[in-house]
C-alpha positions in Angstrom: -33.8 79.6 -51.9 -36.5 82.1 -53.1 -36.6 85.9 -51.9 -39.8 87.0 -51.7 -41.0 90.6 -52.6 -44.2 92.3 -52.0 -46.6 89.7 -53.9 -48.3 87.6 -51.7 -47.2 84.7 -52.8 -44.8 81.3 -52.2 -43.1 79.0 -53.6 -43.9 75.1 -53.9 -43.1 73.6 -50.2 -41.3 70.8 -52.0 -38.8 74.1 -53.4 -37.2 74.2 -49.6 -33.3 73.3 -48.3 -32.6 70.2 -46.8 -32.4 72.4 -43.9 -36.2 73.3 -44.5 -36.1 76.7 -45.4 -38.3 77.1 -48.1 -37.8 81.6 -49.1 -36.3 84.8 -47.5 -37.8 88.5 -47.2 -41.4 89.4 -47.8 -43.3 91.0 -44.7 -45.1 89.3 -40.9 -48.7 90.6 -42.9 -51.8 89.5 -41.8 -52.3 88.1 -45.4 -48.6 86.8 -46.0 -49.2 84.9 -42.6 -52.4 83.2 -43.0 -51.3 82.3 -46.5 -48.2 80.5 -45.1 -49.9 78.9 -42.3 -52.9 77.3 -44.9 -49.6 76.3 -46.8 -47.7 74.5 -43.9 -45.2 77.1 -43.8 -44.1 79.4 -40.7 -41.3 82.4 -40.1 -38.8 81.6 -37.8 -35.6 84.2 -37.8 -33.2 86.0 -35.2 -34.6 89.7 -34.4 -32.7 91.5 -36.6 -31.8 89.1 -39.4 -34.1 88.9 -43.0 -37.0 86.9 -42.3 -36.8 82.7 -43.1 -40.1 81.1 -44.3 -39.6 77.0 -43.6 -41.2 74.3 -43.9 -39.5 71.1 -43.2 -39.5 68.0 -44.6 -40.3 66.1 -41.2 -42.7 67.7 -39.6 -43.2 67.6 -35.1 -46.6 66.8 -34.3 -49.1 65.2 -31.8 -52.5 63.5 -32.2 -54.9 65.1 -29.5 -57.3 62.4 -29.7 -54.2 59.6 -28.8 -52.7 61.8 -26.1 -52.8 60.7 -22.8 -50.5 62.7 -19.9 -48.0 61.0 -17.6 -48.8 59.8 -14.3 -46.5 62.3 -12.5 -48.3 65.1 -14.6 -51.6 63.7 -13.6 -51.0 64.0 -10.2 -49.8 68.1 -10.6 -53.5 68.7 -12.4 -55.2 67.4 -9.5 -53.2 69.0 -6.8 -55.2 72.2 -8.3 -52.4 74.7 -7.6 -52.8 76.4 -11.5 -55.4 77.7 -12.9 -55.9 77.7 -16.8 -57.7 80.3 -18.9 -57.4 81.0 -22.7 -57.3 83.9 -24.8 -56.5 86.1 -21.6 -53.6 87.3 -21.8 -52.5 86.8 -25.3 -49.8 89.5 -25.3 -48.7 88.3 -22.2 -47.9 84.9 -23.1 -45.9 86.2 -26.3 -43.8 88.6 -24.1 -43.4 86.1 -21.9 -42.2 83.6 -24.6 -40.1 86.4 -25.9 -38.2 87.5 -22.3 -38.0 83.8 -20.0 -34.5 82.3 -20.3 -33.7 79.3 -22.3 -30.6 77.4 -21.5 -28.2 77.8 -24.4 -30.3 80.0 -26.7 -28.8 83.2 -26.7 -31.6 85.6 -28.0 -34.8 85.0 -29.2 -36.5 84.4 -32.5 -39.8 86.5 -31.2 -39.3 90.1 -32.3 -41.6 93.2 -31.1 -42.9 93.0 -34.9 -43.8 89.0 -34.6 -45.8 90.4 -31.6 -47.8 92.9 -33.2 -48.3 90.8 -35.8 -49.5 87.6 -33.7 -51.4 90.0 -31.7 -53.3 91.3 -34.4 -54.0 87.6 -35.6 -55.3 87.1 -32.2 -58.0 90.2 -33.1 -58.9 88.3 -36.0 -59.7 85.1 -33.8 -57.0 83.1 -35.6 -54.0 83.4 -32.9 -55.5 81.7 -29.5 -53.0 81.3 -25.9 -53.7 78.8 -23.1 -52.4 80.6 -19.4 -51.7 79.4 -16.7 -52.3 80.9 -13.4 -51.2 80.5 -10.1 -52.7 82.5 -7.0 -53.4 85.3 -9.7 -49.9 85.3 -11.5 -49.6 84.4 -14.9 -46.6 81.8 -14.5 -46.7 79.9 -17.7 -48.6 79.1 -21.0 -48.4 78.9 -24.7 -49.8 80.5 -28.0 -50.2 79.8 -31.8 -52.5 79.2 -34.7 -55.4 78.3 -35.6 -55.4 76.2 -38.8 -58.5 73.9 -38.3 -58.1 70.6 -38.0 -54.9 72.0 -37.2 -53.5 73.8 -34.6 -50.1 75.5 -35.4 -48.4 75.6 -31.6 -45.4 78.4 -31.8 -44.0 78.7 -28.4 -44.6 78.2 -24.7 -42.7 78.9 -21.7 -43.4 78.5 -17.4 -42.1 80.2 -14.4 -43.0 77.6 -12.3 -42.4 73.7 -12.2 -44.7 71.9 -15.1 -46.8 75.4 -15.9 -46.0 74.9 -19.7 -46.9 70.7 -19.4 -50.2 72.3 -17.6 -51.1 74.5 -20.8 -50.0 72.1 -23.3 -52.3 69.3 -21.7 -55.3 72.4 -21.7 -54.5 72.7 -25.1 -54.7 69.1 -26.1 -57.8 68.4 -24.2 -59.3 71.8 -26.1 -57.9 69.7 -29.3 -59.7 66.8 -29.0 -63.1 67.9 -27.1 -63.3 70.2 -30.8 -62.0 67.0 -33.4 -58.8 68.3 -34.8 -56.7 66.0 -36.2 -53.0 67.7 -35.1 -51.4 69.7 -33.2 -48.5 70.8 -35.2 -45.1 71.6 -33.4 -42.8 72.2 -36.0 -39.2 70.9 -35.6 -38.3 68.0 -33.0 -36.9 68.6 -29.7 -36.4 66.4 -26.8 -38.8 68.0 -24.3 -41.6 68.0 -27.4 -40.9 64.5 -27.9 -41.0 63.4 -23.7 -44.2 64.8 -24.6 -45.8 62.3 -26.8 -45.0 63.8 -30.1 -43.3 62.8 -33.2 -42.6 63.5 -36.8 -44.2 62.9 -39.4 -43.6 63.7 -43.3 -44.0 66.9 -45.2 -46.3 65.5 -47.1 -48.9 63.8 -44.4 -48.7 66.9 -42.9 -49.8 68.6 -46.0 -52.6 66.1 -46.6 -53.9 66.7 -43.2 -53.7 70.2 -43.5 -55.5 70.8 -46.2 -57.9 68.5 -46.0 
């Protein structure tokens, strides 16, 4: 594992763990984050611990233009009872990812500095959030970044039944109305896959990535 210090720079994403975690240390800069992003790579750390740079060998994605939602889901968007904006509420979305309970995740990975730091990539135009509404409430939505013709999803959460499904099918439709290729989710997990994705390799994921 490589421990970064204050040059802007990392290692080969081949040089990660067979867990994926690819270097330790460095700083959530505006610069150190855009350069991991355009390299495939993303922090992901307990508040508190040293921060972990990974970039896995299989990689969670989706294909906007092949995505189609379920039935049941279908039905919820044209029952109209949410509303769905983006770039809102960005700070809002991130607290909310940080605060709303997870069953059996004790924690969370989003710190108060991954906050700022999102936030500020927000400013910049290359952090964007999809919220979802309902009678005026933000009850649910999702953030991450913008990697053209890849979008880098972080996290997403819901307050109400299927808000999160709501803003990932915004986001998807966004996707594919503007021709990007992925929709990059990281790491598997059973509710990302009952949502059409799957994994690919490190290296297509590269490819695409860069073009």
């Amino acid at each position: 594992m490589y421990f970064l210090t204050k040059e802007l720079y990392f290692p080969p994403a081949t040089e990660t763990s067979p867990e994926g975690v690819l270097a330790m240390g460095g700083d959530l800069s505006i610069e150190r984050l855009l350069l991991a992003y355009q390299n495939g790579i993303f922090p992901w750390f307990d508040d508190g611990d040293p921060i972990m740079w990974w970039c896995p060998e299989e990689r969670m994605v989706l294909i906007p233009e092949t995505f189609k939602p379920s039935k049941s889901m279908r039905n919820v968007l044209n029952q109209g009872i949410y509303q769905v904006t983006f770039n809102t509420a960005f700070r809002e979305v991130m607290l909310n990812c940080q605060q709303v309970y997870r069953p059996g995740q004790y924690g969370t990975w989003i710190s108060d500095e991954m906050i700022e730091a999102y936030t500020e990539l927000h400013t910049m135009g290359k952090a964007v959030s999809v919220e979802v509404w309902q009678d005026g409430t933000l009850v649910g939505g999702l953030y991450g970044v913008d990697m053209k013709p890849v979008f880098c999803g972080e996290s997403m959460f819901a307050l109400r039944s299927n808000a999160s499904k709501v803003a990932f099918i915004a986001l998807v439709n966004y996707l594919k109305t503007n021709n990007y290729i992925l929709l990059d989710c990281q790491v598997y997990n059973d509710h990302l896959a009952s949502l059409g994705c799957f994994e690919i390799s490190r290296a297509d994921f590269l490819r695409v990535l860069k073009g």
